[in-house]
C-alpha positions in Angstrom: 0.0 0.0 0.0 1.5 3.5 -1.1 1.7 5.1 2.4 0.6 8.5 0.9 -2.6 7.1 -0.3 -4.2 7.4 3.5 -2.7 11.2 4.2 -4.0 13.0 0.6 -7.7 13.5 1.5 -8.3 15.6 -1.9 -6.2 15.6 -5.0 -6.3 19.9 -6.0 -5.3 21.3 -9.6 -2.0 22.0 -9.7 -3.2 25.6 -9.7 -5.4 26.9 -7.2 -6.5 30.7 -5.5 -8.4 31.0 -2.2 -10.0 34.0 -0.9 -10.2 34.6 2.9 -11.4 36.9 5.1 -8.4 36.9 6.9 -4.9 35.7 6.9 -3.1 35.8 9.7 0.8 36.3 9.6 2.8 36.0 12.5 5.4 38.4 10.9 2.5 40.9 10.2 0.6 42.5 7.2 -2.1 41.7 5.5 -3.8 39.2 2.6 -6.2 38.2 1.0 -6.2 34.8 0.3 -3.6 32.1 -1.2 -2.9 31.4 -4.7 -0.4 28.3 -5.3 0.6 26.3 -8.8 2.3 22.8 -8.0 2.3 23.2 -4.1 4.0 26.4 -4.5 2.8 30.1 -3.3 2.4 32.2 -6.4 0.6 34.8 -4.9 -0.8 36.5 -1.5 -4.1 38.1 -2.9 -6.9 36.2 -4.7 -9.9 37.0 -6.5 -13.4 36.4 -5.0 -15.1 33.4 -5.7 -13.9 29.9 -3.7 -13.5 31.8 -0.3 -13.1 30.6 4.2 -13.0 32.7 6.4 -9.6 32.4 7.8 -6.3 31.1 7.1 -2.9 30.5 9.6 -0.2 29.0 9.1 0.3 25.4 9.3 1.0 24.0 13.3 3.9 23.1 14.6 4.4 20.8 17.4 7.9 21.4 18.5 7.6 18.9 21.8 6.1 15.3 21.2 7.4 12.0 21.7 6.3 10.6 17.8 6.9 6.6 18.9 5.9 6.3 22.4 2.4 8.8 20.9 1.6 6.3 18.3 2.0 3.1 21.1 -0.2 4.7 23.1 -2.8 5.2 20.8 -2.8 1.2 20.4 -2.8 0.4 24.0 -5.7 0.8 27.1 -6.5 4.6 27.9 -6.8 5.1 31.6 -6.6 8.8 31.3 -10.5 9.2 31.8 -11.0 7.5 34.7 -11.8 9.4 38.1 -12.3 6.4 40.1 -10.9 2.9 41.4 -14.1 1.2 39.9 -13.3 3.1 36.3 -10.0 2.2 36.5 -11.0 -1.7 36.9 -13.3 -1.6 34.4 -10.9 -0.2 31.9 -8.5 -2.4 32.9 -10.7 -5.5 32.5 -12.1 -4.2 29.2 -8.4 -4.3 28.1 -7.5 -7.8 29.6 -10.6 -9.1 27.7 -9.4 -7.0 24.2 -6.1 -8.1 24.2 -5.3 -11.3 25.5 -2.0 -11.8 25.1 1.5 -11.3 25.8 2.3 -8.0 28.4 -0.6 -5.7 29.1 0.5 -2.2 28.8 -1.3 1.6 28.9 -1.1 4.1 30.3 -2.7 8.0 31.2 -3.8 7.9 34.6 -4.0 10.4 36.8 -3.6 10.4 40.7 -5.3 13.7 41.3 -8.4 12.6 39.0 -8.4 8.8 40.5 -8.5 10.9 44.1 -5.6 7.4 45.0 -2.8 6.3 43.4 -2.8 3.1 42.0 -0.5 0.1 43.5 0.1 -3.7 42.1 -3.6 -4.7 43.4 -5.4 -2.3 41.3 -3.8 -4.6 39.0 -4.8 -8.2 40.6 -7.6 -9.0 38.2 -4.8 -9.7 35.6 -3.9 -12.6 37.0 0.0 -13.9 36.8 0.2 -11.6 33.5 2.3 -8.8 33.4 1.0 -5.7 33.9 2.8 -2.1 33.0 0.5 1.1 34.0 2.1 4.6 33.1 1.5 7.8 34.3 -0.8 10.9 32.5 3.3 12.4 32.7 5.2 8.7 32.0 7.1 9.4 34.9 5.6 7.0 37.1 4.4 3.2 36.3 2.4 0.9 38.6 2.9 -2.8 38.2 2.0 -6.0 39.3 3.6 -8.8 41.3 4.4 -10.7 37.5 6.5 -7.8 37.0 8.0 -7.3 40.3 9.1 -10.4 40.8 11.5 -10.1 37.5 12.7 -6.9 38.9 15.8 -5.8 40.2 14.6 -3.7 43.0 18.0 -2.4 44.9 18.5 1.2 45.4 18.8 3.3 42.0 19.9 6.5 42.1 17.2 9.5 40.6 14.6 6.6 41.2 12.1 5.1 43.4 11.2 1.8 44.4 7.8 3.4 46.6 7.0 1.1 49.6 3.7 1.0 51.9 3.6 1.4 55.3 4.4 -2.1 55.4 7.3 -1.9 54.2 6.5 -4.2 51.3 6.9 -3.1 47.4 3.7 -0.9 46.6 4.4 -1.6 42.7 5.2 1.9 42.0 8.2 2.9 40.5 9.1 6.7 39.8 11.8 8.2 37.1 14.8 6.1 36.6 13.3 3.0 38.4 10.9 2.7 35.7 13.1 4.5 33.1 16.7 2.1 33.9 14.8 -1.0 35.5 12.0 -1.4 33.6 12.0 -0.1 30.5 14.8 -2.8 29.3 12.5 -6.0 30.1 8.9 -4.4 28.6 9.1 -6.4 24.7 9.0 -3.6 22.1 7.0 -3.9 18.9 8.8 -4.4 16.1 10.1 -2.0 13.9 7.8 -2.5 11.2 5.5 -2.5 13.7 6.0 0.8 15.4 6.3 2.0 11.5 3.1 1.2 10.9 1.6 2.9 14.2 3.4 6.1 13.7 1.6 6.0 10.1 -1.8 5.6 11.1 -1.2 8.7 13.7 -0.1 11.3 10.9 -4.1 11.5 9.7 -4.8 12.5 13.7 -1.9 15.1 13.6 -3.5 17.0 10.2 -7.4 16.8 12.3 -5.3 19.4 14.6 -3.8 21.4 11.6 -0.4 19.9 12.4 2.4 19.3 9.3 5.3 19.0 11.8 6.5 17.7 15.0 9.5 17.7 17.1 9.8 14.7 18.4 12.1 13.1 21.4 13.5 9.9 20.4 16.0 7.0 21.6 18.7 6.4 19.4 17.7 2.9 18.5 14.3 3.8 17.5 15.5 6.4 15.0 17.8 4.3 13.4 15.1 1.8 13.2 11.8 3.4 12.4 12.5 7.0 11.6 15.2 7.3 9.3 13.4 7.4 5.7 10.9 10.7 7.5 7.4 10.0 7.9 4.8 10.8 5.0 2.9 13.8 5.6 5.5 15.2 8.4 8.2 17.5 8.7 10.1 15.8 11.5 12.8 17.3 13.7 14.4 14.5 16.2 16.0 15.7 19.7 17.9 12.3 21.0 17.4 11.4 24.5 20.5 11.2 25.9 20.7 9.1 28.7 22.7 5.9 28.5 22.9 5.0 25.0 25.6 5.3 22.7 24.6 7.7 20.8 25.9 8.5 16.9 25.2 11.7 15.9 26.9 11.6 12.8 26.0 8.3 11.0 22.3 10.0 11.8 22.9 13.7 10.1 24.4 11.5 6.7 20.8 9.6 7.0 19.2 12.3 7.5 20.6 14.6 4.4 19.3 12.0 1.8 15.7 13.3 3.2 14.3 16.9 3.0 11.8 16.6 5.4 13.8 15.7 8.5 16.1 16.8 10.7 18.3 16.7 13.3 18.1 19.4 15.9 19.2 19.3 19.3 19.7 16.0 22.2 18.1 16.1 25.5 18.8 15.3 29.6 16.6 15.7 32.4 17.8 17.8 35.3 14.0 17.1 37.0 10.6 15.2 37.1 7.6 16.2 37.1 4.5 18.0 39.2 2.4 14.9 39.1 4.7 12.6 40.4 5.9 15.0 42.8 9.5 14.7 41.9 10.3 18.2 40.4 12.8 19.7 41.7 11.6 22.7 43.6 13.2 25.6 45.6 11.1 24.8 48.6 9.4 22.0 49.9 5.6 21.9 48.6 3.1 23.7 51.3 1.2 20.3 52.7 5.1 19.2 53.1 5.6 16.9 50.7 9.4 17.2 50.1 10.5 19.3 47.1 12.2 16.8 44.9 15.3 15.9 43.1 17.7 16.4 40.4 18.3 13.7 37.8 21.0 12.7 35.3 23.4 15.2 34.4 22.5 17.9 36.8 22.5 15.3 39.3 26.1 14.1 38.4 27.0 17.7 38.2 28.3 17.3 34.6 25.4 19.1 33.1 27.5 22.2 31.5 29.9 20.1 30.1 26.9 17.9 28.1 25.8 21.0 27.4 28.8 21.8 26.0 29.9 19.1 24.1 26.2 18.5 22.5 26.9 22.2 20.9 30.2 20.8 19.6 28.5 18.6 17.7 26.2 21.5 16.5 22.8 20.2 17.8 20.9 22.4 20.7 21.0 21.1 24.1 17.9 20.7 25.4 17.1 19.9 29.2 13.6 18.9 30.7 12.7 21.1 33.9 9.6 21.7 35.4 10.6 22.6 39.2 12.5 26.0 40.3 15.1 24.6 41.2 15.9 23.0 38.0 15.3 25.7 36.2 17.9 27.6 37.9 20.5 24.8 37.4 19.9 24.6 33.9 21.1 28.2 33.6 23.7 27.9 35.4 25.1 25.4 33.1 24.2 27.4 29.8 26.1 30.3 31.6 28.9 28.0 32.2 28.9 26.7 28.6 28.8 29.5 26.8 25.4 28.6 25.6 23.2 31.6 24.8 20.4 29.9 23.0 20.0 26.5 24.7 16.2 24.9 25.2 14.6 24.4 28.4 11.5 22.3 28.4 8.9 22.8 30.6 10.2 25.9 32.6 7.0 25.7 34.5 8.5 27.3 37.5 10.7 30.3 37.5 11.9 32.1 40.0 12.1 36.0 39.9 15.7 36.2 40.2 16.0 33.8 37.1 13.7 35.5 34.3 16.1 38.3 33.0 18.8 34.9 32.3 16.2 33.3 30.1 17.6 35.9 27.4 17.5 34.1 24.3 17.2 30.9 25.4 14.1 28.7 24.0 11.4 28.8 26.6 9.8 25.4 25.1 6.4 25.2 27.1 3.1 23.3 27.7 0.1 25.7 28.2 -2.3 22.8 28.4 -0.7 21.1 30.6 -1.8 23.5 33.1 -5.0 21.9 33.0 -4.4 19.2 35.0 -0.8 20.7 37.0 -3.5 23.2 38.5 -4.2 20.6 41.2 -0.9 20.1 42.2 0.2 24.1 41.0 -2.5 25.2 44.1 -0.1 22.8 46.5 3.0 24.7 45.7 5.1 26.8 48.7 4.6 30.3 45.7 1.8 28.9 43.0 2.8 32.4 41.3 5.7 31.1 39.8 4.4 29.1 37.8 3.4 29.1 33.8 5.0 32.4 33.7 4.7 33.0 29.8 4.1 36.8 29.9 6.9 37.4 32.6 10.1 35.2 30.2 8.6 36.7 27.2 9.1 40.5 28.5 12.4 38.9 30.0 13.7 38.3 26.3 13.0 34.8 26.4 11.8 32.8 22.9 8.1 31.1 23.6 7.3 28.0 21.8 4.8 26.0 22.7 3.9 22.3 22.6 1.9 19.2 23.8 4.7 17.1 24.9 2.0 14.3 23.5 0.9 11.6 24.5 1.3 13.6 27.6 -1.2 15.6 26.4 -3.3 15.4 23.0 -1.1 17.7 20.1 -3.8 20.4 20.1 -2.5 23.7 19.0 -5.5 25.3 19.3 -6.1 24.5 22.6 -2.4 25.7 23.6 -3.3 28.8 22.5 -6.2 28.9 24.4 -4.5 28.1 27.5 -2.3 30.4 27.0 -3.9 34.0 26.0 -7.3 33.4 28.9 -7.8 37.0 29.8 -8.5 35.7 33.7 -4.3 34.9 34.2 -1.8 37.5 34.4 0.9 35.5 33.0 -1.4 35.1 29.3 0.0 36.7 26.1 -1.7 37.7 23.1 -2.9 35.8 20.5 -0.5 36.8 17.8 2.1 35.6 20.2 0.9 32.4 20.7 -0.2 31.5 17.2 3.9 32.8 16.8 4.7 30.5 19.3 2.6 27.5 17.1 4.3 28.1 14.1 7.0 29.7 13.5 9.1 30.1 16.8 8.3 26.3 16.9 9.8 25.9 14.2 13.1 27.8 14.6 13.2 26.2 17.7 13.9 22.5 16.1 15.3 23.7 12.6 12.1 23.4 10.3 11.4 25.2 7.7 9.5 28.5 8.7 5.8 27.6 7.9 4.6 31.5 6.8 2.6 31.9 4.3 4.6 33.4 1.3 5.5 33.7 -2.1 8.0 31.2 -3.0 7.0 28.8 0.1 5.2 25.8 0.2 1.2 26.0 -0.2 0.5 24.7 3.5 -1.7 26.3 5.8 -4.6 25.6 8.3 -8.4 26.8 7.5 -10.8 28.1 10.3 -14.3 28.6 10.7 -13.6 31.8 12.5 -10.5 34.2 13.7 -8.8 33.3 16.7 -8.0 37.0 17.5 -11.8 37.0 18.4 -13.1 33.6 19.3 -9.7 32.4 21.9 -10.1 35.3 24.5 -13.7 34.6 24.4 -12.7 30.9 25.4 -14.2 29.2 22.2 -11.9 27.3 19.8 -11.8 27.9 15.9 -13.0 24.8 14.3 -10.5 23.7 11.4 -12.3 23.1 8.0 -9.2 22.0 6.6 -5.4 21.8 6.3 -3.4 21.2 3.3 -0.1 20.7 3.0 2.0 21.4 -0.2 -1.1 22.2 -2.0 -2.9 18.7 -1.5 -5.7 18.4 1.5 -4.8 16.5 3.8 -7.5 16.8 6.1 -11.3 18.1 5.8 -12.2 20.0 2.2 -12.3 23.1 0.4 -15.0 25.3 -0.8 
């Protein structure tokens, strides 16, 4: 099967004009409409006739993890449950549904379940092994099957969590589940996780989005990744942990393909709000202690990472959510030299630290504020955090992301988070469509998806313009988005 045959929803004349009402540019002025021949931009203006009502440029999710997104999206959804009796039916709906080998999903959410899970949430199973991640894959609950093949000493940036008992709860948090047991969970195979990772793109164009950063392991890139995806620009950040890692046999790969990239490797100097392990300034105000730091901040080698990733001229970029890591992940740009490095997350900053996010990436999550509120309201200083207004008058770059499967790759609904009139840290809505498009894209080396003469005829059509409908909380429907001239999702007048 020709893998392009399930992305091109419409085949368009190879010349083509369409009036809008509005255009929205990022770099500013005005248009009115798009005129393309062969998937090409001939012109900004167009005559009346076929006409929507507005057009943006196409999204770009500069924060995903592509692979682990598309496994997901095969596997047993616990993110909707808000109960111990939702969870078990879910989980016996999956037991039933797939029958065989390891079962493995994921999405729950302690603050939604009101508990967190343990191994016997997971006893209806059986002697089956059972793998349960996190809404924030930071955190997995197993069962005994599992526990009993695990090595369960001490691990340094990791938890083993115990009861009151003293016995193993089945809950393991950041490198426990990341170093221990990742390694023994079977992957699909490569053809496999090819084929996943195609049947996703179609869900990606539903949310207007023709490129994706995505946060890979080595081995899966070489594996899966390296002839692109159809229908997506791809950007790969490697996560840098303890593989060997190649970075050159990859860019030689990756020059053979126009549509991919390779943009930056990543460490984690934190965890994250929902397991409770970012790495805060304080201790959290109903004392729960205030977290660590993990790998190379941890080790204390961080600037020197830091250092040599830019010597191999890819963009260091470190995960932190908590204060504390924030502030040690500038430290070691200032110590490297490193004046445009990416911190991801940066959902808590402290005063003292905005004026050194100077152009640096501020690679953020608005919607994941949804669901950190609960844990945000716990915090020692809740106004620290999701400070987009504050880095951006600091000189800071905004981009925004989903960090999916985290979260669903919604654009739209980023924005939304981010420009509610009720929050003093929201921007405007040029700024975060900017931050959508093409900050995201500078940020991982894609092209620059503006509209423009010369450029490629891909863009996003709404049933209405954002600049009125997202302060007014209501998302823009998308009618359609075409990419190189071909749509690839929804229709045309």
């Amino acid at each position: 099967m020709d893998p392009h045959a399930f992305i091109v929803r419409r085949i368009m004349d190879p010349s083509c004009e369409l009036h809008t009402d509005v255009l929205l540019k990022p770099s500013g002025g005005a248009a009115g409409g798009v005129c393309w021949r062969d998937g090409v931009v001939t012109g900004l203006e167009a005559s009346p006739g076929k006409s929507v009502p507005c057009i943006v440029p196409a999204f770009v999710d500069p924060h995903v993890h592509l692979i682990l997104g598309a496994r997901h999206a095969q596997r047993a959804d616990f993110s909707n449950c808000r109960s111990r009796e939702e969870f078990s039916r879910c989980l016996d709906m999956a037991h039933r549904d797939q029958p065989e080998g390891w079962l493995i999903g994921g999405g729950w959410d302690a603050g939604r379940l009101g508990l967190t899970p343990d191994r016997s949430w997971l006893e209806s199973v059986g002697d089956r092994p059972c793998v349960l991640w996190s809404r924030d894959i930071h955190v997995a609950v197993v069962n005994d099957a599992v526990l009993s093949q695990l090595d369960v000493s001490p691990i340094q940036g990791g938890c083993f969590h115990r009861d009151d008992s003293g016995q193993l709860s089945g809950r393991l948090e950041e490198a426990a589940a990341w170093h221990r047991l990742n390694p023994m969970i079977p992957e699909p195979s490569p053809s496999t996780d090819r084929l996943f990772v195609e049947h996703v793109v179609p869900l990606l164009h539903a949310r207007g989005i023709l490129a994706v950063g995505s946060m890979e392991y080595f081995r899966h890139v070489k594996s899966v990744l390296t002839q692109g995806v159809p229908g997506l620009d791809l950007s790969i950040t490697l996560l840098d942990r303890s593989e060997e890692v190649d970075a050159t046999s990859l860019r030689e790969e990756f020059a053979q393909h126009v549509h991919l990239v390779l943009s930056g490797m990543k460490s984690f100097a934190d965890g994250t709000l929902g397991a409770r392990t970012a790495w805060m300034d304080t201790p959290w105000a109903d004392g729960a202690p205030k977290g660590w730091p993990l790998d190379h901040t941890a080790e204390g080698t961080l600037a020197s990472w830091a250092s040599q990733v830019r010597s191999e001229a890819l963009d260091p970029a470190v995960h932190a959510i908590g204060s504390a890591a924030v502030a040690a992940v500038l430290d070691a740009f200032e110590t490297a030299g490193i004046d445009s490095g990416r911190v991801e997350h940066a959902e808590f900053v402290r005063d003292v630290d905005l004026p050194r996010f100077k152009g640096h990436w501020c690679s953020m999550q608005p919607t994941h504020h949804v669901d950190d509120a609960r844990e945000i309201a716990k915090c020692a200083d809740p106004k620290l955090a999701f400070r987009f207004r504050s880095l951006q008058e600091a000189g800071g770059q905004l981009a925004f992301s989903s960090d999916w499967p985290v979260v669903e790759a919604d654009p739209l609904n980023a924005m939304l988070e981010a420009v509610r009139p009720d929050r003093s840290e929201s921007v405007g809505v040029m700024t975060a469509l900017e931050a959508v498009t093409t900050a995201a894209a500078r940020m991982v080396r894609l092209p620059d998806p503006s509209l423009r003469v010369g450029g490629p005829a891909s863009f996003v059509v709404l049933d209405e313009d954002p600049r009125q409908a997202l302060p007014q909380g209501r998302v823009p429907s998308i009618l359609a988005t075409v990419r190189h001239g071909q749509v690839v999702y929804g229709d045309l007048p």
